[in-house]
N, C-alpha and C positions, 0 to 999 in steps of 0.2 A: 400555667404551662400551655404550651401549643399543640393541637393535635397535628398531624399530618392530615391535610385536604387532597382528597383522591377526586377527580375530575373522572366520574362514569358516562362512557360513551354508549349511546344508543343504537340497536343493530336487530334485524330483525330476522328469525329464522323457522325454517316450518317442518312440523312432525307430521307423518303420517298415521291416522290409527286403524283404519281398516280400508283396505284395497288402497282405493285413487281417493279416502276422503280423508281431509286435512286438519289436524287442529290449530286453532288458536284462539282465546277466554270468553268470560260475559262478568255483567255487571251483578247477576241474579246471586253471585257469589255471598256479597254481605250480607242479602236477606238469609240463604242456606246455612251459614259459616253460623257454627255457634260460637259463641264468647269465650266461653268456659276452653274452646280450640284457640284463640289468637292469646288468650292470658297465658294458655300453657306454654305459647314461645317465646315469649316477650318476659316471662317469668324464669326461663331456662337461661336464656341472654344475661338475665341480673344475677341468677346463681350462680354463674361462673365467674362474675366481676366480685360477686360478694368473698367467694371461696379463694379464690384466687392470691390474693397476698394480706397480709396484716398489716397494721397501721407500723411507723416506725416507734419503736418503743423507749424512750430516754431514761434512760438506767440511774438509778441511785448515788448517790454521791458523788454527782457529776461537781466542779467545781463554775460550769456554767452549763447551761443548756444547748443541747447540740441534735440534729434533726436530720433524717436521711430523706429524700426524697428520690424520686426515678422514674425512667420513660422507657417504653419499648419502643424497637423498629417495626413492629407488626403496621400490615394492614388494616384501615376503618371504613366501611362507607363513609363518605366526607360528611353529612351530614350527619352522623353521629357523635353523640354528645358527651360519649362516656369514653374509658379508659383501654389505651391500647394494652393488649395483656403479652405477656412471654409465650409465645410458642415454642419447641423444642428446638435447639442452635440458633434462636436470635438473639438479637444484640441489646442488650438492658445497660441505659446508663446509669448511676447512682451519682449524687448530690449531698453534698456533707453540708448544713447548713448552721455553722458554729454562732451563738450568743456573746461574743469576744470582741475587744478592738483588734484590729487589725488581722481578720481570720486568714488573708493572705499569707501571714503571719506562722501559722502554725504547723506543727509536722504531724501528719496525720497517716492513724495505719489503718490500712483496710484488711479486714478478713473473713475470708469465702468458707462457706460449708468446714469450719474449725480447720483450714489449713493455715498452717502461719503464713502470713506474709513475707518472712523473711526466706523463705525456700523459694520465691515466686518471682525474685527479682523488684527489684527499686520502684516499678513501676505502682506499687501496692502501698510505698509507704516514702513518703517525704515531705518535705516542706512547703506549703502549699498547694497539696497533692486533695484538695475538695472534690473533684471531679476524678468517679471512674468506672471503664467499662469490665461487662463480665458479659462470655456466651452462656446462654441458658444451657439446662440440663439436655440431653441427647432425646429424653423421654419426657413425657406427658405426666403430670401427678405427682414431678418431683419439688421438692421444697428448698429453695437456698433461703442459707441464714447467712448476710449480711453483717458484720458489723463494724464500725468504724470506731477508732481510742483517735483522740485529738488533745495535743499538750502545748504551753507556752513556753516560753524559755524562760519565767518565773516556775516553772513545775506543777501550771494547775489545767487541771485533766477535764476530759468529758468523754461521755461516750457513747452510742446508741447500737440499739438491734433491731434489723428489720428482715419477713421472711416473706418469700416472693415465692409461688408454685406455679411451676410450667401448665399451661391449660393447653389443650388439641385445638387446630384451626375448628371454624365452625363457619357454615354457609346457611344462609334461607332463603326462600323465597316470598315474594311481597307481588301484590297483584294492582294491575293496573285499573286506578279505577279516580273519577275526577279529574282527570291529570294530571294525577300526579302515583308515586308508586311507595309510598306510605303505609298501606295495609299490607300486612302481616297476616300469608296466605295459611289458610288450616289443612289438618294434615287430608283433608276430602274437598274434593271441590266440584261442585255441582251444576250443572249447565246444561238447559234446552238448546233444541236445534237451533241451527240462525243466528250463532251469538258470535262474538267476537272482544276478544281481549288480549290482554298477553301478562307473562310473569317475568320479573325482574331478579335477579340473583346478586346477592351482596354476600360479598364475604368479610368473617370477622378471623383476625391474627394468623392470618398467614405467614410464612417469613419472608416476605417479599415486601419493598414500598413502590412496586411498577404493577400495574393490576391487568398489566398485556404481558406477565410473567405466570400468570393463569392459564391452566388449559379446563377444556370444560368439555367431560364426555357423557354425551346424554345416551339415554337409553328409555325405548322404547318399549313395556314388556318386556323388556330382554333382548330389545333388536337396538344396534349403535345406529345411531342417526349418522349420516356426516353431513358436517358443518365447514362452510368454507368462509365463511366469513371470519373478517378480523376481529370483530367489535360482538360478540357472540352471548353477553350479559342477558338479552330480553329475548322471550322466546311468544311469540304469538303462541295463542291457540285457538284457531277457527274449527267451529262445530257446523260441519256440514247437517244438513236440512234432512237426508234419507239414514242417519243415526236412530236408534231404535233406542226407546227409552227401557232404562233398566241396563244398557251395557257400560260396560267401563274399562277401565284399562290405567296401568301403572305407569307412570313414568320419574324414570332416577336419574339423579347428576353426581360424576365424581368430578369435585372441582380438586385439581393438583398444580404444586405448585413446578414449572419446569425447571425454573435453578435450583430445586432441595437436592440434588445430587444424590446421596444415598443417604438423607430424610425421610424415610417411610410414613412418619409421621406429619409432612408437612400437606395432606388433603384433608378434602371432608365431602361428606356423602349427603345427598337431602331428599326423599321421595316425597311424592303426593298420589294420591287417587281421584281420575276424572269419572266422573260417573253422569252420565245423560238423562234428563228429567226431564218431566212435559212438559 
């Protein structure tokens, strides 16, 4: 199966944290950054793919074997290598993968969350009907049960079940460092005067495949930054030199998506804490 490749444009933009000094990162990060911090997000990332749907199930006394497979529209950073999940009203295709000669051959019924297919129109159940879409649940944490009955016109049957759970958008931040923006920032990040870096923002399942369907509002303490840039993904932060060690300061992102329309559910939220060290 093919992921979608999202092409992340690079763009830079600057926060203020006290009066006229400015931030944007440093490298001292990975020495600071405990492990036991980058496991816990990289470990959150995989429980949500783990939790997220069940293998498809091939039922007993199938008369051949028959398999469902499926793909969401969500967003991926491109270079990621695992699976796009259902966020709340996207679009999930299912794949009926029958063990049969000729499966073009076959009338095949699909059916959603124990609704019949026959109240749902044609579209759910015909002959050579292998391929079909369903909108995810409106909500986050919900589960569809999938399943599809496939017959010959000798009368021999199959059938499988598969269960897919809507999971919430999810964003993080990854800091720049080697050059490249691979590291998987921790929830504290630590940084002497004089330094320079920046953080990158990737988002996971959005209901969007345009990633300038994004908006991205930072916050400062509590203060909205504005941002006029297009390409708004990487945020310097430069540690001015008359910073006083021992201060710090919060900074939050609500990344939302602008076509979810009245999707409440289609953002996601990411803090960190910068804190100034000798």
């Amino acid at each position: 199966m093919k992921y979608l490749l999202i092409k992340i444009f690079i763009v830079s933009i600057i926060i203020t944290l006290v009066g006229s000094v400015s931030f944007s990162s440093a490298q001292e990060y990975l020495e600071q950054a405990s492990q036991a911090d980058l496991d816990q997000i990289e470990s959150a990332i995989n429980a949500i793919t783990e939790t997220a749907f069940r293998q498809s199930v091939v039922e007993t006394g199938n008369d051949f074997n028959l398999d469902i497979i499926w793909k969401a529209n969500t967003i991926l950073p491109y270079d990621y290598s695992g699976k796009a999940l259902p966020s709340p009203l996207s679009f999930i295709t299912l794949y009926a993968l029958a063990d049969a000669p000729n499966p073009e051959r076959l009338i095949y019924t699909w059916l959603v969350d124990d609704i019949s297919s026959n109240k749902d129109g044609p579209e759910l159940q015909g002959r050579g009907k292998s391929v079909f879409s369903v909108t995810a649940f409106q909500t986050p944490e919900f589960t569809h049960e999938i399943r599809v009955f496939v017959q010959d016109d000798q009368g021999r049957r199959g059938s499988a079940t598969l269960e897919i759970k809507t999971v919430s958008p999810e964003t993080y931040f990854y800091i720049f460092h080697n050059d490249n923006y691979n590291n998987l920032s921790p929830d504290v990040l630590r940084f002497s005067p004089n330094r320079e870096s920046s953080l990158m923002v990737r988002p996971f399942y959005f209901n969007t495949s345009n990633p300038a369907n994004l908006e991205y509002d930072w916050r400062f303490d509590g203060r909205k930054e504005a941002n006029s840039s297009p390409r708004p993904e990487i945020l310097p932060i430069n540690i001015g030199s008359n910073l006083v060690p021992g201060m710090s300061a919060n900074l939050r992102l609500e990344l939302k998506n602008k076509k979810a329309g009245q999707n409440i559910y289609d953002r996601a939220t990411r803090t960190t804490e910068i804190k100034i060290i000798k």
